[in-house]
mmCIF file of the N, C-alpha and C atoms, coordinates in Angstrom:
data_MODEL
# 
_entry.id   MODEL 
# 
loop_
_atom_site.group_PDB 
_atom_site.id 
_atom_site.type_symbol 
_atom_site.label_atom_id 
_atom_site.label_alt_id 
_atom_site.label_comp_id 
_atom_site.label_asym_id 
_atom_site.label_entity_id 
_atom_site.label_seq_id 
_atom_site.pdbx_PDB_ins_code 
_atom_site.Cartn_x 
_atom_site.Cartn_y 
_atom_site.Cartn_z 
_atom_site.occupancy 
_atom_site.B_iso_or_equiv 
_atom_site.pdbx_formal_charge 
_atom_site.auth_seq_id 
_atom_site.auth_comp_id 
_atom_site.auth_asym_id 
_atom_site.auth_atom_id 
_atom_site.pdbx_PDB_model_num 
ATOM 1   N N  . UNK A 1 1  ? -17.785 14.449 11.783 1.00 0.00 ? 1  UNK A N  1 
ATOM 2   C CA . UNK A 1 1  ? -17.648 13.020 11.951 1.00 0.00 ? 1  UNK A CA 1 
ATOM 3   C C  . UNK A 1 1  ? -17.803 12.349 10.589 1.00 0.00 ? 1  UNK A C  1 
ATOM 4   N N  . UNK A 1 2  ? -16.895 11.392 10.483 1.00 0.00 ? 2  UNK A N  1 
ATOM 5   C CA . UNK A 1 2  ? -17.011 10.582 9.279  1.00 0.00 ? 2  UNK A CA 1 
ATOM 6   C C  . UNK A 1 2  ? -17.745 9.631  8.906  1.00 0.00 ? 2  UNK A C  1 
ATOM 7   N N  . UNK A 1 3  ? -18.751 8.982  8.249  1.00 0.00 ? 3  UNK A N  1 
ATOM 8   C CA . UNK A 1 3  ? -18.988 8.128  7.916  1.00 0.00 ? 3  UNK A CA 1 
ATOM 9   C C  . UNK A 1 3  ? -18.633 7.012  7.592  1.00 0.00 ? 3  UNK A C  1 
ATOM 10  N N  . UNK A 1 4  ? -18.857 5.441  7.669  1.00 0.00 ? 4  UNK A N  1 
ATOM 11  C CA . UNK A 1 4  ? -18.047 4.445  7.280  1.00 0.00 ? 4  UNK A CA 1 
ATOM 12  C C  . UNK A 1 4  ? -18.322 4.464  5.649  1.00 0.00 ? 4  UNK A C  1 
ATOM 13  N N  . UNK A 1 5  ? -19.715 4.833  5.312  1.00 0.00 ? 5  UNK A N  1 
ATOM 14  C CA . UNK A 1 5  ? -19.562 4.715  3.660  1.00 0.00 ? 5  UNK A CA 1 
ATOM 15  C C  . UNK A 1 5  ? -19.037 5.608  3.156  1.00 0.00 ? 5  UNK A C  1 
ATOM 16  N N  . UNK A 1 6  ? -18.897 6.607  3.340  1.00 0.00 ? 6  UNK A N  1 
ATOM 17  C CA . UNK A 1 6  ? -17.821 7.563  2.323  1.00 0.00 ? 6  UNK A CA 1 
ATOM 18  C C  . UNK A 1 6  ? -16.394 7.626  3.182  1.00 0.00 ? 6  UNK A C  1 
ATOM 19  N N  . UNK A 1 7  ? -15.894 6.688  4.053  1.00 0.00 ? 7  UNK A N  1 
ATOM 20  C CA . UNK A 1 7  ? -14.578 5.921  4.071  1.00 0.00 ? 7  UNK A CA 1 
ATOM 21  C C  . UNK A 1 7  ? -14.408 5.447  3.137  1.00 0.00 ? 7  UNK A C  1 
ATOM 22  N N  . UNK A 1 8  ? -15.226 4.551  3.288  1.00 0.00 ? 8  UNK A N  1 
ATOM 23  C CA . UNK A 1 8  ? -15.278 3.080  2.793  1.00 0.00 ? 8  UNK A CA 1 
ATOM 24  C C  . UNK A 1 8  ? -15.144 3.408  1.042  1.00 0.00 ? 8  UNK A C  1 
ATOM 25  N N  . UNK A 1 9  ? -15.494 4.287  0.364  1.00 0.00 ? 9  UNK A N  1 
ATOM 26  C CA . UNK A 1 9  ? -15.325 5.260  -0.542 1.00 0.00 ? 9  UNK A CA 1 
ATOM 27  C C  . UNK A 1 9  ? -14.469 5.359  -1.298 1.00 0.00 ? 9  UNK A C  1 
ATOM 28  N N  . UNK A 1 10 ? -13.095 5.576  -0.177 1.00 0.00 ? 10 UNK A N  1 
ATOM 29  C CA . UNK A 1 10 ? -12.329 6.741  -0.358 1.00 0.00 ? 10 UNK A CA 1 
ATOM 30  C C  . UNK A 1 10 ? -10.743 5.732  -0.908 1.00 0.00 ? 10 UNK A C  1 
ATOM 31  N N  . UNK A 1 11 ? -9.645  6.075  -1.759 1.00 0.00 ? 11 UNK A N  1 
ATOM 32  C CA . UNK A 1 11 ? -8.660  4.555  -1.686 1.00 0.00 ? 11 UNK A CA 1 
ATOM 33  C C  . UNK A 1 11 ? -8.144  5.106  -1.134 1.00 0.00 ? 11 UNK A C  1 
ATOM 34  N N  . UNK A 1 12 ? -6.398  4.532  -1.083 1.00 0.00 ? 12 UNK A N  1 
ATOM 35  C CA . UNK A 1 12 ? -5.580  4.406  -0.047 1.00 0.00 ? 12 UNK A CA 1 
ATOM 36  C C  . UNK A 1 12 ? -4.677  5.916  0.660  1.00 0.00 ? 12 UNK A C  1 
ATOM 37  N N  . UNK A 1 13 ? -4.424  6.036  -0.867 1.00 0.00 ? 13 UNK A N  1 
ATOM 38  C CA . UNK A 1 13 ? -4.110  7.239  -0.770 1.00 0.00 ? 13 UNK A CA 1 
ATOM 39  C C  . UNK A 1 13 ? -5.009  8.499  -0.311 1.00 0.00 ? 13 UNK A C  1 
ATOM 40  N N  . UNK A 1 14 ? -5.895  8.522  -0.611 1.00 0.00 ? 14 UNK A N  1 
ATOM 41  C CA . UNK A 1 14 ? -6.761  9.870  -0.208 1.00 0.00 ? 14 UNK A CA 1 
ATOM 42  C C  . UNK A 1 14 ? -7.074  9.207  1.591  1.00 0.00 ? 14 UNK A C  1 
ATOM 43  N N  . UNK A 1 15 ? -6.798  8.086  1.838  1.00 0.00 ? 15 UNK A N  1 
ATOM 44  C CA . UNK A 1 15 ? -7.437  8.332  3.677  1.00 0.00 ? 15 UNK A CA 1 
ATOM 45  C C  . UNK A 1 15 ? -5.833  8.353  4.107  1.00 0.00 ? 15 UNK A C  1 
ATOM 46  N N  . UNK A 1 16 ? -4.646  8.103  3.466  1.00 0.00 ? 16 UNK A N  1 
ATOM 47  C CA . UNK A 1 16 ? -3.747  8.492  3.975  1.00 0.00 ? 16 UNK A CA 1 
ATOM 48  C C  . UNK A 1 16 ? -3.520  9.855  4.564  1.00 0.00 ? 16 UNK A C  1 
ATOM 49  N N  . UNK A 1 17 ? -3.910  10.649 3.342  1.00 0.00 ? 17 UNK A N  1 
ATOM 50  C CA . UNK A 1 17 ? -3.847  12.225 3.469  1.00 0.00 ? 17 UNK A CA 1 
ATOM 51  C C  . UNK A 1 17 ? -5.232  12.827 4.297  1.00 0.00 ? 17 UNK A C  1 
ATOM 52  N N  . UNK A 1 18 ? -6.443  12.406 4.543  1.00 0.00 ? 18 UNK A N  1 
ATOM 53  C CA . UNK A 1 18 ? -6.914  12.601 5.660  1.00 0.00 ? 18 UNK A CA 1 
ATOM 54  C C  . UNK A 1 18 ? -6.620  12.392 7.068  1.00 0.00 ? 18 UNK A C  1 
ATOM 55  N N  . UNK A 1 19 ? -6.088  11.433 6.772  1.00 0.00 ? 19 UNK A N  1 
ATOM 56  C CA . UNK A 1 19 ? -5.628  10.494 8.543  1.00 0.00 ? 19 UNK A CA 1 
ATOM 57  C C  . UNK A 1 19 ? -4.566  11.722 8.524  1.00 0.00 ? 19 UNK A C  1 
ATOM 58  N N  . UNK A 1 20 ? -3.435  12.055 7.565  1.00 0.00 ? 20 UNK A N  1 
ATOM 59  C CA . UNK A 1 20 ? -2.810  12.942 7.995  1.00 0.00 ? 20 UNK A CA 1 
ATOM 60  C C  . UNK A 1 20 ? -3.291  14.569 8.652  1.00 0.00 ? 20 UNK A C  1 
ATOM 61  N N  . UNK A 1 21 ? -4.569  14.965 8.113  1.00 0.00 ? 21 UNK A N  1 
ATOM 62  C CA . UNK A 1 21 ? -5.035  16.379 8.302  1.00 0.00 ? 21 UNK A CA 1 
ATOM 63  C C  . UNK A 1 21 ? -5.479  15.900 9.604  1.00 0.00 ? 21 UNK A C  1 
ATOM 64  N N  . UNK A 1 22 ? -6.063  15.141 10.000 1.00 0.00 ? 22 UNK A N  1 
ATOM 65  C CA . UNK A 1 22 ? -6.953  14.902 10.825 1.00 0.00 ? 22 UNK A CA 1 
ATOM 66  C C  . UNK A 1 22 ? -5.675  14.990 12.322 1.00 0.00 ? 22 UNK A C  1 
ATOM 67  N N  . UNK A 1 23 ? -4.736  14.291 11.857 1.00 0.00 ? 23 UNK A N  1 
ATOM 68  C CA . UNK A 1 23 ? -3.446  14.262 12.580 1.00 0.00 ? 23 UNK A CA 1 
ATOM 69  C C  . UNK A 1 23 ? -3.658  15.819 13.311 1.00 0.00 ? 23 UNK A C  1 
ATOM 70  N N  . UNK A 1 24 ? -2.759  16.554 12.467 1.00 0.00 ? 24 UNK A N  1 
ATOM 71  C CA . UNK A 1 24 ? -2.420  17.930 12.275 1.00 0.00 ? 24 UNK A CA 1 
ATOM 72  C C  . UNK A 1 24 ? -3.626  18.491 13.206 1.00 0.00 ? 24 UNK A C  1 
ATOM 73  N N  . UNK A 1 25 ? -5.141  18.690 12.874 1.00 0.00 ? 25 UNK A N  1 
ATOM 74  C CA . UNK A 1 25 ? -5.978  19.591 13.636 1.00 0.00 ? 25 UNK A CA 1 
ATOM 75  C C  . UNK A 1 25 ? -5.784  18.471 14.946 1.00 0.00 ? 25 UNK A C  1 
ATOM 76  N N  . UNK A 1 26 ? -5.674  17.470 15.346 1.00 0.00 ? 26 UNK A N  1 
ATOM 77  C CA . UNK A 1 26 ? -5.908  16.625 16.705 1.00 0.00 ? 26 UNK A CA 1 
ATOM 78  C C  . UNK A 1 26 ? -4.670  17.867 17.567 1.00 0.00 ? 26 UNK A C  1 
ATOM 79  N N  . UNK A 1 27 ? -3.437  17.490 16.813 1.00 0.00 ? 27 UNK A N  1 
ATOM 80  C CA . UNK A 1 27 ? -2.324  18.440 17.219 1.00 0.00 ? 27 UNK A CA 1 
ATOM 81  C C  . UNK A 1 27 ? -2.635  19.940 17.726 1.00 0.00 ? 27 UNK A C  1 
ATOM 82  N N  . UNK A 1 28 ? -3.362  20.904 16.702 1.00 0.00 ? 28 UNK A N  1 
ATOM 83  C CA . UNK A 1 28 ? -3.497  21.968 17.030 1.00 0.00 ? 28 UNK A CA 1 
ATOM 84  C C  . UNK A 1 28 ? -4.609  22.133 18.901 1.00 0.00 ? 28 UNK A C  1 
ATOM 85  N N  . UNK A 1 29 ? -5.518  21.061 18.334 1.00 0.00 ? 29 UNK A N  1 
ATOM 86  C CA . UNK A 1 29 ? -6.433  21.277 19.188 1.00 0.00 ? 29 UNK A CA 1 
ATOM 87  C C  . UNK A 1 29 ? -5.833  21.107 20.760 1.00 0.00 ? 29 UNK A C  1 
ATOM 88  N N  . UNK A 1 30 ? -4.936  19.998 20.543 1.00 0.00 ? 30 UNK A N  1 
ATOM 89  C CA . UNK A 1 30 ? -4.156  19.639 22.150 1.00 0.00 ? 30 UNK A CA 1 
ATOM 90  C C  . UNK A 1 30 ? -3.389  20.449 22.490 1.00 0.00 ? 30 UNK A C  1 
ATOM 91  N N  . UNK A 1 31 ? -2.518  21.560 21.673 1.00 0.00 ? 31 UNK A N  1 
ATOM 92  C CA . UNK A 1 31 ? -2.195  22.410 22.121 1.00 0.00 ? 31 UNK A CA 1 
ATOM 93  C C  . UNK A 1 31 ? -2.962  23.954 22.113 1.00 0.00 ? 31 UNK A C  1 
ATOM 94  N N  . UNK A 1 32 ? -3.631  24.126 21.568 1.00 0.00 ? 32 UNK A N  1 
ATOM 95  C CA . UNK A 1 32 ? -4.671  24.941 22.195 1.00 0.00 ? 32 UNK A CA 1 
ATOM 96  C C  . UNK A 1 32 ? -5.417  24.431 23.709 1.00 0.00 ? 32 UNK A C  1 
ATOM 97  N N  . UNK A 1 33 ? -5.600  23.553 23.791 1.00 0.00 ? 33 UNK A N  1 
ATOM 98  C CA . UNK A 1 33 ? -6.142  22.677 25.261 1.00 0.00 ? 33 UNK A CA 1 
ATOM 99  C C  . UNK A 1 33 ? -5.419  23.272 26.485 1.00 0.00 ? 33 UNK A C  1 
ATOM 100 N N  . UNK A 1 34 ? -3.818  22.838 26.473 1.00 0.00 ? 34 UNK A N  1 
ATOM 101 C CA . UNK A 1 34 ? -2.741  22.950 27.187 1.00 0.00 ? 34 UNK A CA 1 
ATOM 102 C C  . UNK A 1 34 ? -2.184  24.534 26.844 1.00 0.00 ? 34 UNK A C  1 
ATOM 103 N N  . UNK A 1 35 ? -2.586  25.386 26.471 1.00 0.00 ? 35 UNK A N  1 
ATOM 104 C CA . UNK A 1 35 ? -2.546  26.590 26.580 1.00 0.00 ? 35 UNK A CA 1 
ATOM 105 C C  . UNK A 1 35 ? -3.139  27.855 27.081 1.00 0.00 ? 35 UNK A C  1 
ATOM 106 N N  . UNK A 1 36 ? -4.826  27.879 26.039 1.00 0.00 ? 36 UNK A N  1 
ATOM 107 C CA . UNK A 1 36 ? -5.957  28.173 26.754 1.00 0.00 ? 36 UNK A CA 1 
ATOM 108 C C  . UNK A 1 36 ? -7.009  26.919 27.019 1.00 0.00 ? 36 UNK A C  1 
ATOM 109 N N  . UNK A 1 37 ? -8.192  27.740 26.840 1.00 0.00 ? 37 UNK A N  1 
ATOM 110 C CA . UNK A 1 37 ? -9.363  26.816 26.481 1.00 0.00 ? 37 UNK A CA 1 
ATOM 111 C C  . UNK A 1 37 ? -9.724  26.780 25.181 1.00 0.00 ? 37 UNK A C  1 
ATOM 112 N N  . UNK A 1 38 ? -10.673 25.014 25.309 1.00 0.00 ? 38 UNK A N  1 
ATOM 113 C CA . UNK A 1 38 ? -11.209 24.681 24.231 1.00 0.00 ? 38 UNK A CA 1 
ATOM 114 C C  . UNK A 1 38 ? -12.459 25.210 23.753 1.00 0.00 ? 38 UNK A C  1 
ATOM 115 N N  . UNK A 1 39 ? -12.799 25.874 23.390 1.00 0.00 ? 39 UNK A N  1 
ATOM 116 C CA . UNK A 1 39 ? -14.628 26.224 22.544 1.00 0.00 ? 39 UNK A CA 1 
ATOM 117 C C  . UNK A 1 39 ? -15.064 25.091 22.742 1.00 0.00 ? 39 UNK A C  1 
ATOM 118 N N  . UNK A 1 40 ? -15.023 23.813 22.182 1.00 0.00 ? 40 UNK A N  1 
ATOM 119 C CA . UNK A 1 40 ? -15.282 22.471 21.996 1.00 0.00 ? 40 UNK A CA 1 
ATOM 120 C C  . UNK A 1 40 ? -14.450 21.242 22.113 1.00 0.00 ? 40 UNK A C  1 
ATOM 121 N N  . UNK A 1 41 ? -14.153 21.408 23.301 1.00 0.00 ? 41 UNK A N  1 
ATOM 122 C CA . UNK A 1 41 ? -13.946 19.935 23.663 1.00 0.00 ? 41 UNK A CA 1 
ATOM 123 C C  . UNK A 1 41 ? -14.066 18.618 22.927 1.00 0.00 ? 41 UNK A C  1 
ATOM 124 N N  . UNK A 1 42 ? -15.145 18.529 22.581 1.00 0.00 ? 42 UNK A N  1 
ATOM 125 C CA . UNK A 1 42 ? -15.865 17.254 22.474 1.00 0.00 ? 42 UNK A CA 1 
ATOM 126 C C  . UNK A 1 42 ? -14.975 16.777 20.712 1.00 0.00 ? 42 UNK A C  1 
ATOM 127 N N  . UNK A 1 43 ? -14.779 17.570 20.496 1.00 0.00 ? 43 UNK A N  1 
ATOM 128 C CA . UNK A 1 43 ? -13.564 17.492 19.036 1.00 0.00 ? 43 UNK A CA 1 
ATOM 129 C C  . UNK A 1 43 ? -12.388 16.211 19.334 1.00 0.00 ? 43 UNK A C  1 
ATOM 130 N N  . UNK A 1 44 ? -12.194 16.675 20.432 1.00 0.00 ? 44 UNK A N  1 
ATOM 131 C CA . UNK A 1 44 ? -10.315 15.952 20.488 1.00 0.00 ? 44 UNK A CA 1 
ATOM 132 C C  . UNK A 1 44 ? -11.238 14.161 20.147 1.00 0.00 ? 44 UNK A C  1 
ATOM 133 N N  . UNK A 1 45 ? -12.546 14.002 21.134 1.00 0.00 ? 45 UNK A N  1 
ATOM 134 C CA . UNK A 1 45 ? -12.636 12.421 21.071 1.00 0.00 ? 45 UNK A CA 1 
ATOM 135 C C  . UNK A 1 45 ? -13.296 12.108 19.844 1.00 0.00 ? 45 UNK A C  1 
ATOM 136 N N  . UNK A 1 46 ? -14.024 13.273 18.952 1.00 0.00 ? 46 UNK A N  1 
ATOM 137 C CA . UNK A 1 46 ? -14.487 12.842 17.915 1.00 0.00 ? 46 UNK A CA 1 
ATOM 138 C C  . UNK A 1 46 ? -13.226 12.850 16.687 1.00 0.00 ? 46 UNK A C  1 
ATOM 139 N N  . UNK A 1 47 ? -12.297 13.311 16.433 1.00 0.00 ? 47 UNK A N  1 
ATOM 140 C CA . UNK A 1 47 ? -11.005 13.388 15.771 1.00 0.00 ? 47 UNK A CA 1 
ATOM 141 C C  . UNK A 1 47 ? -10.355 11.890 16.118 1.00 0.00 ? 47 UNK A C  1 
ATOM 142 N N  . UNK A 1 48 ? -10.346 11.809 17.343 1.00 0.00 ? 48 UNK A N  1 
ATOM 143 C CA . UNK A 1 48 ? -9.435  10.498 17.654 1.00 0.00 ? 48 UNK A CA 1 
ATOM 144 C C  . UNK A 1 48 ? -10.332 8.743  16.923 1.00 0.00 ? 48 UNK A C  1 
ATOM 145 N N  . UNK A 1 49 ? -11.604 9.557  17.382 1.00 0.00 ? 49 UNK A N  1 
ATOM 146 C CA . UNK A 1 49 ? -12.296 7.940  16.707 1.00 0.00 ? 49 UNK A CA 1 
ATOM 147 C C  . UNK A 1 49 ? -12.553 7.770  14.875 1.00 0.00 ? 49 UNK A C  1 
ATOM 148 N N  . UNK A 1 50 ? -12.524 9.460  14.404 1.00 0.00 ? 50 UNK A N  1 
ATOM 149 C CA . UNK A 1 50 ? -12.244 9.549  13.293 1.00 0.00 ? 50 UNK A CA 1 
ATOM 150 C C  . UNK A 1 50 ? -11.330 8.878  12.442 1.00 0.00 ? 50 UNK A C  1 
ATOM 151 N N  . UNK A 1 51 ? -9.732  9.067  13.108 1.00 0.00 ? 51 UNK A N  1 
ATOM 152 C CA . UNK A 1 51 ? -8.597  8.502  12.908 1.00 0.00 ? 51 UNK A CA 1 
ATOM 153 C C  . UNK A 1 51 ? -8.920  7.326  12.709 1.00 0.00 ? 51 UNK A C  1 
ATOM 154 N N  . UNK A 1 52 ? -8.937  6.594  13.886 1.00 0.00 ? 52 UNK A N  1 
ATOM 155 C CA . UNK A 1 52 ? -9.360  5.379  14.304 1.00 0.00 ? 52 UNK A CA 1 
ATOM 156 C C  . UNK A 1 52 ? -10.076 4.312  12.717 1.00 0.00 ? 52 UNK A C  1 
ATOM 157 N N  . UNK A 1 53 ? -11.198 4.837  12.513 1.00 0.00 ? 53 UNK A N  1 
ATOM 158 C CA . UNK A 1 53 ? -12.073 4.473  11.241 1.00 0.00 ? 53 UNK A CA 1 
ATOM 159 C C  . UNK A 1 53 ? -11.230 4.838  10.513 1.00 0.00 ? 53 UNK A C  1 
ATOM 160 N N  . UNK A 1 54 ? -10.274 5.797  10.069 1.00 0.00 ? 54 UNK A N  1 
ATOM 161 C CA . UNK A 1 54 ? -9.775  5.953  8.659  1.00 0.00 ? 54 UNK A CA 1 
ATOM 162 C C  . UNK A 1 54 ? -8.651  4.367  8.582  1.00 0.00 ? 54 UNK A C  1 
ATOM 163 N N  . UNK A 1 55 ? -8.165  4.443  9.729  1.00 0.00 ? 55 UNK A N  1 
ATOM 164 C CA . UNK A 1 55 ? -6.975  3.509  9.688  1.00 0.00 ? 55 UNK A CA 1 
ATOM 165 C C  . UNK A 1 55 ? -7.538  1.945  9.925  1.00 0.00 ? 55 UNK A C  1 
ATOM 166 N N  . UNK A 1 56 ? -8.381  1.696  10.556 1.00 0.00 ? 56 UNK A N  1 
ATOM 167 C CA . UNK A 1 56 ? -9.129  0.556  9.989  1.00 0.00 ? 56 UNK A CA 1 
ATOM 168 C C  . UNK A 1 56 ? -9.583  0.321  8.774  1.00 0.00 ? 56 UNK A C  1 
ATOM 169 N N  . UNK A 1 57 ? -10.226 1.393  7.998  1.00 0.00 ? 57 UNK A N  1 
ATOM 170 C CA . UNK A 1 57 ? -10.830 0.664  6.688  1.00 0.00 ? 57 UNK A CA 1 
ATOM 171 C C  . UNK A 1 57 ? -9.248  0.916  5.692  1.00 0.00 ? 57 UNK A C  1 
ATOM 172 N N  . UNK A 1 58 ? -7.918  1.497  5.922  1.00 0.00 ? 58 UNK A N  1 
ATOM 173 C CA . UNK A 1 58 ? -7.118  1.273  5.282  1.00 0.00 ? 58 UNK A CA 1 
ATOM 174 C C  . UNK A 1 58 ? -6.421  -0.267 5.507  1.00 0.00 ? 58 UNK A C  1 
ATOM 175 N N  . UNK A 1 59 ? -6.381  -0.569 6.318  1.00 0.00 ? 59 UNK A N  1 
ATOM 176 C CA . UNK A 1 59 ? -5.876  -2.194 6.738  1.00 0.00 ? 59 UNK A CA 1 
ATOM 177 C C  . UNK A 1 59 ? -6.497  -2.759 6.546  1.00 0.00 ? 59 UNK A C  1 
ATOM 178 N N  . UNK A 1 60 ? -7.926  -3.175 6.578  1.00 0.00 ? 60 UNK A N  1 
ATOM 179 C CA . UNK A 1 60 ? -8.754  -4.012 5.557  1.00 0.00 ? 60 UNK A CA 1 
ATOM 180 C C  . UNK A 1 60 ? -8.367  -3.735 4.319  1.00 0.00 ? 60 UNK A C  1 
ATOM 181 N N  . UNK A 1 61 ? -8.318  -2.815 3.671  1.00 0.00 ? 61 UNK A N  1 
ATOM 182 C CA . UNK A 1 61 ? -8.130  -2.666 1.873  1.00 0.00 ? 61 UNK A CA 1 
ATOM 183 C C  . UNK A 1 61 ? -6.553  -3.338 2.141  1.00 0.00 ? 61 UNK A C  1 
ATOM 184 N N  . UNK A 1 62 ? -6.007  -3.143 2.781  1.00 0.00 ? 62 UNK A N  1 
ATOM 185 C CA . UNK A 1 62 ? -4.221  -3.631 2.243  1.00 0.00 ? 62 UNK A CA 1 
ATOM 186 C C  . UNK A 1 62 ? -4.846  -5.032 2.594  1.00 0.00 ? 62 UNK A C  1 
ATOM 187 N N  . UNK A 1 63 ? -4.847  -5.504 3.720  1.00 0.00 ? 63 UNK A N  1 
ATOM 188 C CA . UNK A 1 63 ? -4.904  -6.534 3.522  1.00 0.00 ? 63 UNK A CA 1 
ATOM 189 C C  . UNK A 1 63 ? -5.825  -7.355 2.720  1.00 0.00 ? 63 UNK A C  1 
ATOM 190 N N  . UNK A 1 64 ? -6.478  -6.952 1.937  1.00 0.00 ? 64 UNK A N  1 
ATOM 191 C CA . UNK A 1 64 ? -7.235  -8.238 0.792  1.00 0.00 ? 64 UNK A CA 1 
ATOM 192 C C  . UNK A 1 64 ? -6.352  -8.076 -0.525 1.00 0.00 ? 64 UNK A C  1 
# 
């Protein structure tokens, strides 16, 4: 799980390319889900709110 201060950290470019990884494992994990089972579940909602925070503190920085 991410923190808002080392978001908050991070510029535009580097949470672009997280939001993107973060993408990618959300992906793997849903299809591992819909295939077998998950080890950990509890990933898919912590990934999604992850996202979530990266792409908020990027739209605050664009927009000021």
């Amino acid at each position: 799980m991410l923190k808002m201060s080392e978001i908050s950290k991070l510029d535009g470019e580097a949470i672009n390319q997280k939001v993107s990884e973060l993408r990618r494992e959300l992906f793997n994990l849903r299809l591992q889900k819909n295939t077998t089972n998950v080890e950990k579940p509890h990933l898919l909602k912590s990934l999604k709110r992850d996202i979530a925070r990266l792409l908020t503190v990027l739209k605050t920085k664009e927009s000021k």
